[in-house]
C-alpha positions as a printed Julia matrix, in Angstrom:
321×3 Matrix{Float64}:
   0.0    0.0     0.0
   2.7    2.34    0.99
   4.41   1.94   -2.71
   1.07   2.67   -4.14
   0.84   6.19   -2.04
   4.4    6.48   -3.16
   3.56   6.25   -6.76
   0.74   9.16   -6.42
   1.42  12.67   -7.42
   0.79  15.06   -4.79
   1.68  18.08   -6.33
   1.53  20.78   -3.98
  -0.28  23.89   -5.58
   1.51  27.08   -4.94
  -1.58  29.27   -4.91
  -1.88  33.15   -3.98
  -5.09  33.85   -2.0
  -6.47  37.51   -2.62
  -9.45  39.57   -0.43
  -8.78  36.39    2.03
 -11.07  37.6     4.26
 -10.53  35.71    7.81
  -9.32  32.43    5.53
 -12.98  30.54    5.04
 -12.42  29.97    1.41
  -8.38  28.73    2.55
  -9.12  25.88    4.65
 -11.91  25.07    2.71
  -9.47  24.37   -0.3
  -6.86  22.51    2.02
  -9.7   19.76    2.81
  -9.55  18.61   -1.19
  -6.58  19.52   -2.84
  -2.4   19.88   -0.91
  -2.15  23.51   -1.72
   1.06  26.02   -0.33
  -0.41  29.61   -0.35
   2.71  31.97   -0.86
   0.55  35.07   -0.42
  -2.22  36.61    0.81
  -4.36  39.82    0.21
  -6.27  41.38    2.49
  -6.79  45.01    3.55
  -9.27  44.96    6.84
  -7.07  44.79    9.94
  -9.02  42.81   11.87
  -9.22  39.67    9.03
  -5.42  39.88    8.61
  -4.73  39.87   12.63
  -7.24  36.47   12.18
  -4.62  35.5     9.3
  -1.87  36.12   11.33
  -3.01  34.07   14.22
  -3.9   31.13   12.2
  -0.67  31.33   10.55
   1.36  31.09   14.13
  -1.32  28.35   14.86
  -0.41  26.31   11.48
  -3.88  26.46   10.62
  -3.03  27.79    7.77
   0.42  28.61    5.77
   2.47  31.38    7.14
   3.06  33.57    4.27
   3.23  38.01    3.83
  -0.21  39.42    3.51
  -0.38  42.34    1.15
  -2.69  45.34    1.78
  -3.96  46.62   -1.36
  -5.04  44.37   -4.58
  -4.92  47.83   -7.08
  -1.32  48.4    -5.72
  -0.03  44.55   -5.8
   2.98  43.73   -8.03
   2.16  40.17   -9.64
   5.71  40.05  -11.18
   7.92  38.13   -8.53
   5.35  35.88   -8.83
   4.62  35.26  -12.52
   4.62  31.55  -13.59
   5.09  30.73  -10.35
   1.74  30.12   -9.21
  -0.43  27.51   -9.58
  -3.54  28.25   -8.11
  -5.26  31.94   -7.94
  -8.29  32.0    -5.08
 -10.42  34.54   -3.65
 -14.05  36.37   -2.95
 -13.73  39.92   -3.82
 -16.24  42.29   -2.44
 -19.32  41.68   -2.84
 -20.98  44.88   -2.23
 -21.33  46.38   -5.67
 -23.19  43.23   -6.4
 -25.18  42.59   -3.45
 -29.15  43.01   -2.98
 -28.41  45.3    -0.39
 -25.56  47.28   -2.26
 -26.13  49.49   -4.87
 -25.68  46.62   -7.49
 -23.51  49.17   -9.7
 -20.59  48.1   -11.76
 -18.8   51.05  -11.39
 -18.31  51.24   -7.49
 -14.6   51.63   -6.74
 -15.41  48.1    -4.57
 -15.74  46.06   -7.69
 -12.33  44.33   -8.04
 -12.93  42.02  -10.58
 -10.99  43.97  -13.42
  -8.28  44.04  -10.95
  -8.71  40.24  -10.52
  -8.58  39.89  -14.26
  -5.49  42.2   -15.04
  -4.08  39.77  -12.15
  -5.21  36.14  -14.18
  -2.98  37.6   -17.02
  -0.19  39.09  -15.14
   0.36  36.2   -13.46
   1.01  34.68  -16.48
  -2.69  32.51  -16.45
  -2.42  30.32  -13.29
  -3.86  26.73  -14.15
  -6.95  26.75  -11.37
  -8.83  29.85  -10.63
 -11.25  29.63   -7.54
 -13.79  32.51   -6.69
 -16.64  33.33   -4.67
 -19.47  35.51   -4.67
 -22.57  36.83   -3.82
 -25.77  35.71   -6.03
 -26.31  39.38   -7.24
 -23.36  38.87   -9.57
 -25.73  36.49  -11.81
 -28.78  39.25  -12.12
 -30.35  42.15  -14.56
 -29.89  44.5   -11.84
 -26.12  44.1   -12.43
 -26.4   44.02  -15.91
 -25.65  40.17  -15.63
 -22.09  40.73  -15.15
 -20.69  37.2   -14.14
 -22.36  36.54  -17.32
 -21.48  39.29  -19.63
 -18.01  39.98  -18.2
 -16.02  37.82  -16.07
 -17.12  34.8   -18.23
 -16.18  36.03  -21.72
 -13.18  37.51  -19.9
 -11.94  34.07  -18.78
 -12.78  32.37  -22.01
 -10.91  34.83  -24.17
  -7.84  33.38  -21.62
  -9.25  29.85  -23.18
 -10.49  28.87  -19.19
 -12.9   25.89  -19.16
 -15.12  26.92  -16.67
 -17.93  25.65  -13.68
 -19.76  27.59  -11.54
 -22.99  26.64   -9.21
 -24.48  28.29   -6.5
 -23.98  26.49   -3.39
 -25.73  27.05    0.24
 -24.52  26.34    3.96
 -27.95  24.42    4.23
 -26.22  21.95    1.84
 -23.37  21.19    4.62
 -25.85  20.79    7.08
 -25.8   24.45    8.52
 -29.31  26.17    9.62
 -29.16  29.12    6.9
 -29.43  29.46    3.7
 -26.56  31.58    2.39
 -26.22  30.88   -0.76
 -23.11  31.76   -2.72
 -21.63  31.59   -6.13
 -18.48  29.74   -6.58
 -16.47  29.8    -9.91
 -14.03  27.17  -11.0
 -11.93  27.84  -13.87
  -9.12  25.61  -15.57
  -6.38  25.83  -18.21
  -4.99  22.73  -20.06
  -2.04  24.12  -20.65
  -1.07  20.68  -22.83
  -3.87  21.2   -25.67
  -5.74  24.2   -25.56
  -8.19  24.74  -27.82
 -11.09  27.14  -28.46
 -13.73  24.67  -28.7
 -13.24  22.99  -25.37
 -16.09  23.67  -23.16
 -16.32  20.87  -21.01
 -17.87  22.94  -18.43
 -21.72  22.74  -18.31
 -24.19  24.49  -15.82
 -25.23  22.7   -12.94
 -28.87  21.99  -13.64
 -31.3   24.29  -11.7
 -28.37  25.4    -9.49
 -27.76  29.53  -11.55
 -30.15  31.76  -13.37
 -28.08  30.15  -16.19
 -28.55  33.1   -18.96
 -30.06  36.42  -19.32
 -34.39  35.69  -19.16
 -33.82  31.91  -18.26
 -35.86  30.93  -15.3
 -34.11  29.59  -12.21
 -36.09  26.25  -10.36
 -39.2   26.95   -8.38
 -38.19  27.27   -4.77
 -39.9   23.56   -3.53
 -37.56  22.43   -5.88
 -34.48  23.99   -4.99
 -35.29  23.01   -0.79
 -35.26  19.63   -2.02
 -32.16  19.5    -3.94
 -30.74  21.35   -1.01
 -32.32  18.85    1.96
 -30.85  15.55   -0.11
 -27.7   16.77   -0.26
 -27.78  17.91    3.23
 -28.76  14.38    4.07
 -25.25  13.32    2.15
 -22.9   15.42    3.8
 -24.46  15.25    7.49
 -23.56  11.56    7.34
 -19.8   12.11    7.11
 -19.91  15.77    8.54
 -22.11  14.42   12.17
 -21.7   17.47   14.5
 -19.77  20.07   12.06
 -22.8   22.82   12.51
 -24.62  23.45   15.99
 -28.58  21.9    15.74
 -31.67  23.8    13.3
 -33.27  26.27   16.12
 -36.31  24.18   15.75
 -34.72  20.88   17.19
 -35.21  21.37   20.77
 -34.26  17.57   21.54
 -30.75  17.97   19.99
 -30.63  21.5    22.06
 -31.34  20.06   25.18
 -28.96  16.87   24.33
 -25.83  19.7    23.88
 -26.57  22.11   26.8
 -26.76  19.37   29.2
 -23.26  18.63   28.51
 -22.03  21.79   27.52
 -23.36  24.11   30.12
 -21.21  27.21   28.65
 -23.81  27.52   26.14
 -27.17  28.04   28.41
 -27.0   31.82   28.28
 -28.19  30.98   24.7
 -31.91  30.84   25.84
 -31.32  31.44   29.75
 -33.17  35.03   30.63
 -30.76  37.86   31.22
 -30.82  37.9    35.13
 -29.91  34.04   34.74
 -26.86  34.92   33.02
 -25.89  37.91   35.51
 -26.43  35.16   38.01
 -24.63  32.01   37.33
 -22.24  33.69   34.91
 -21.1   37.45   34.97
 -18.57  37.23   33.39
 -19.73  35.58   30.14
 -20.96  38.82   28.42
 -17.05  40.4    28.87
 -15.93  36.75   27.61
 -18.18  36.49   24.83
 -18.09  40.29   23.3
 -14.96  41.81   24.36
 -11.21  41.33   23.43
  -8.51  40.26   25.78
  -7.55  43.64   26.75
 -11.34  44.68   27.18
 -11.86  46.58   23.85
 -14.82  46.22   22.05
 -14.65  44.43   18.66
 -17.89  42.61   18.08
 -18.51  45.24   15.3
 -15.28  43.68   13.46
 -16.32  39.8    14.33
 -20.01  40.5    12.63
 -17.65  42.14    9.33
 -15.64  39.25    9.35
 -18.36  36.72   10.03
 -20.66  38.15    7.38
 -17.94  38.32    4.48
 -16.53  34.97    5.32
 -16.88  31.52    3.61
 -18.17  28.51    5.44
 -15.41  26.49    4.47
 -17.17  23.14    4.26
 -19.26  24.6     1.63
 -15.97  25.73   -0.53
 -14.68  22.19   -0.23
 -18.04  20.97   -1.31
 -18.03  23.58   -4.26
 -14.81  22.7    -5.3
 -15.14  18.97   -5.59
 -18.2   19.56   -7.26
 -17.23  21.88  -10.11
 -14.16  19.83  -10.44
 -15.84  16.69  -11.08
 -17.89  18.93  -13.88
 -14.98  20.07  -15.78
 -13.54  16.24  -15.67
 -10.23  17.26  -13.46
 -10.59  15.07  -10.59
  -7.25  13.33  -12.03
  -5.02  16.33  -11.8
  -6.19  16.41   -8.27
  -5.07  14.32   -5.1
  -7.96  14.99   -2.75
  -6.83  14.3     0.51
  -9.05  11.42    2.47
């Protein structure tokens, strides 16, 4: 067996993770493919202390974060990268943005001059907000960062994917785009990439699934991964046995329902613990930023093995068991 796992390439993927965030989408890559990320981008200071700590934890790989994606330099690392990942802001295309192209926030012709300085990395990996997909934004995953990529001769996947589908209690669904180059034999008329059925508002005045359909697409897969994922997300607030299961043996989380004279009780400290830093500053305000951009990680694996199996490239990856 060991000559067998001997025998296996493991290439390591030297990627370059931009608008990191607090890492979500990061670890979410290192549970399928080995991957050595030589750089990160990331301008809040709160997500790139959380890089910083994972880093000295080994969560994930210590490597310099840059600041500013409009000021970065691609050049020492041209042809040296294998892997380009990231979810650039989301607010120009967000429901509860303006949805206009032309905020300064939309970094996706920044991502793009990136793709080609780097000299076309062979995976791209990027995340998004459904908005991206919709009239309101002139469809511009659609009319833009697709034909952009395919003029780079990217085959290319993308789905929408939700927490639900891990097993989580929301929603949240998010756009994830996969995009390879076959460096060995290009060609213009490879499109193995197909939409995922009923998953995207897959062109311009196409219909997306009724919504009974889409629960149940998103309830059997949740079904799938719960079995191998038992205990990943905390119990739906409607299952009170599971609830009462947890708090009896985790007592730390009765201020959950307790009343607020039950907590000031039993536990006064646990309001200082729970919303304050170590040296008592407040910084819930940055833990709901970070929390609200970041990506559930088991859903980016999920993506990714997903719209890798679409575009036929499980074999140029060694998914780690």
């Amino acid at each position: 067996m060991d000559e067998v796992k001997d025998n296996v390439d493991t290439r390591t993927l030297n990627t370059i993770s931009i608008c990191s965030g607090v890492g979500g989408l990061d670890l979410g890559i290192r549970e399928v493919v080995p991957v050595r990320t030589i750089l990160y981008v990331e301008r809040e200071a709160y997500a790139c202390g959380i890089l910083a700590t994972r880093m000295a934890e080994s969560t994930l790989d210590e490597a310099p974060i840059w600041s500013d994606l409009k000021t970065l330099d691609p050049e020492p690392w041209c042809r040296k990268v294998d892997m380009l990942i990231g979810g650039p802001p989301c607010q120009t295309f967000s429901t509860n943005g303006n949805q206009d192209i032309n905020d300064p926030r939309n970094l996706f012709p920044d991502v793009i001059r990136l793709v080609k300085r780097l000299g076309l990395p062979e995976f791209l990996f990027f995340e998004n907000v459904p908005g991206i997909l919709s009239r309101q934004t002139g469809y511009y995953y659609w009319n833009t960062i697709r034909p952009e990529l395919r003029k780079m001769e990217y085959s290319i996947a993308q789905g929408l994917f939700s927490s639900a589908e891990t097993g989580g209690s929301q929603r949240r669904q998010r756009l994830f785009i996969l995009a390879y180059l076959d460096n060995s034999r290009i060609t213009q008329d490879r499109e193995q990439a197909e939409l995922r059925t009923g998953r995207l508002e897959q062109s311009p005045g196409n219909s997306r699934l009724s919504r009974a359909q889409e629960d149940g697409q998103v309830e059997e897969r949740r079904q799938e991964v719960n079995e191998s994922r038992h205990g990943l997300y905390p119990p739906h607030p409607g299952d009170r046995d599971r609830w009462e299961e947890i708090l009896s043996s985790n007592p730390i989380l009765e201020p959950t329902i307790c009343k607020q004279s039950q907590v000031q009780t039993k536990m006064p400290s646990i309001k200082s613990k729970l919303l304050r830093s170590p040296n008592g500053t407040s910084d819930w305000l940055d833990r709901i930023k970070g929390a609200g951009n970041a990506v559930v990680p088991a859903v980016a694996a999920l993506a990714f093995r997903t719209l890798a199996r679409e575009l036929k490239i499980e074999g140029l990856l060694y998914e780690q068991a």
